[in-house]
N, C-alpha and C positions, 0 to 999 in steps of 0.2 A: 142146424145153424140157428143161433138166436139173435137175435137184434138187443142190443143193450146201450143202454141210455148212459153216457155222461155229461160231467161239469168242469168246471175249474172250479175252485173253491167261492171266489165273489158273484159267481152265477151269468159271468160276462159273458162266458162261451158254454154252448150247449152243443152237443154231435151225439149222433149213433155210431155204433160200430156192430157189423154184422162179422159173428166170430162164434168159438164154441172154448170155451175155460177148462172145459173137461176133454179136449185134444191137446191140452199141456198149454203153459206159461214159459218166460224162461227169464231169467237174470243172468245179468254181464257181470267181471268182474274188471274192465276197464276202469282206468280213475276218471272218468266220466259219470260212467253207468253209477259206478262205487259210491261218488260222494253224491246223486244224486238219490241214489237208494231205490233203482226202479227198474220194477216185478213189470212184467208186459206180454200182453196176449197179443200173438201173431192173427194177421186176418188173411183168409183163403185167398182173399182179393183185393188186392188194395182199392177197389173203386167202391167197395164195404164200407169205406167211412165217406161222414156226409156231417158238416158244419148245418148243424139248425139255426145259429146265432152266432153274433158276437166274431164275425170273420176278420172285422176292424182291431180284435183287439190282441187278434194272434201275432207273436214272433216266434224265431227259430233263432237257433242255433245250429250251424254247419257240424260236421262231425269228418275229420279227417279225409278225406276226395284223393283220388290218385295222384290227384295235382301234386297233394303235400309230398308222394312221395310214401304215403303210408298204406295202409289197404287196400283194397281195389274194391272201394266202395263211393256212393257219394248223399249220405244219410241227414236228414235236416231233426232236429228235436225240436218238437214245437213247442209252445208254453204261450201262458195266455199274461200278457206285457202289465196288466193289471195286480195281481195277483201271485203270478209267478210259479202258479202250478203246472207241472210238466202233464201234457196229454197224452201224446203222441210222438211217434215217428216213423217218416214216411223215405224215400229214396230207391235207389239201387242198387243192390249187390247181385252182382255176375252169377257169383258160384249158388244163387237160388234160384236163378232162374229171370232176374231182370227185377221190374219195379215189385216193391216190399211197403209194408204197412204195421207196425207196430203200436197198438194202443198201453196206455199205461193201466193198469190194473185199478191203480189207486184212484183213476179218476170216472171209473165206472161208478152209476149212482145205485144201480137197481140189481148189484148181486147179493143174494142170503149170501150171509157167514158160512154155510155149508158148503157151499158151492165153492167162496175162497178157498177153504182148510181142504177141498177133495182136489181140485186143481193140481196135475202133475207140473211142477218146476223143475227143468233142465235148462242146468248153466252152460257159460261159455265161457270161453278163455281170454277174452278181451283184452286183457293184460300182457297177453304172449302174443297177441294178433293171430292168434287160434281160435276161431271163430264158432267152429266145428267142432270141436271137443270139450269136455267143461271143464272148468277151473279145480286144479289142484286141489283146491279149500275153498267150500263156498259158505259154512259155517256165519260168516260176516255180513253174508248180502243179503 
């Protein structure tokens, strides 16, 4: 397990996340996921991430809740209201076992470039609400 350091791009919010890059990544292909363009390392624990700063300047975005009627998930995407860079997402989904924790890749500060490029990425099917299996064509994301 490593403890790795990020940001938002204005430097408003700072967080660790205690995770491993080299137990796989994964990308959606949801029009969410899609137009946001976001690679993200799963955390063993969600109690792994920890706001250093900048708590004030976080917003979320909900992400479909059974309420809608759609998934049986209820997932928030967090982003720093300043700047507008996605961190994180946290929530729950059933079929993994209860609360979830999802850091964005992009906003980790302190991975070598090797470490990116060795990182296994396994997709999902977002688009079909096949969450579990990966996307037809992941080519795009």
């Amino acid at each position: 397990m490593t403890t790795y350091h990020g940001s938002c791009y204005c430097g408003a919010v700072r967080f660790t996340a205690e995770g491993d890059l080299s137990a796989g990544t994964s990308r959606c292909n949801c029009s969410f996921c899609r137009k946001m363009r976001y690679w993200e390392m799963p955390l063993p624990d969600p109690a792994g991430l920890h706001v250093l700063s900048g708590a004030e300047a976080l917003a979320e975005t909900p992400l479909r809740s059974a309420a809608d009627g759609a998934a049986p998930m209820d997932l928030h995407h967090v982003f720093c209201a300043r700047c507008g860079t996605r961190l994180w997402t946290t929530g729950t989904i059933a079929e993994m076992g209860g609360a979830v924790a999802m850091v964005s890749v992009a906003a980790l500060d302190d991975v070598p470039v090797e470490a990116l490029v060795a990182a296994p990425v396994r997709t999902m099917n977002g688009a079909a609400d096949d969450w579990f299996n990966p996307a037809p064509e992941a080519r795009h994301l």
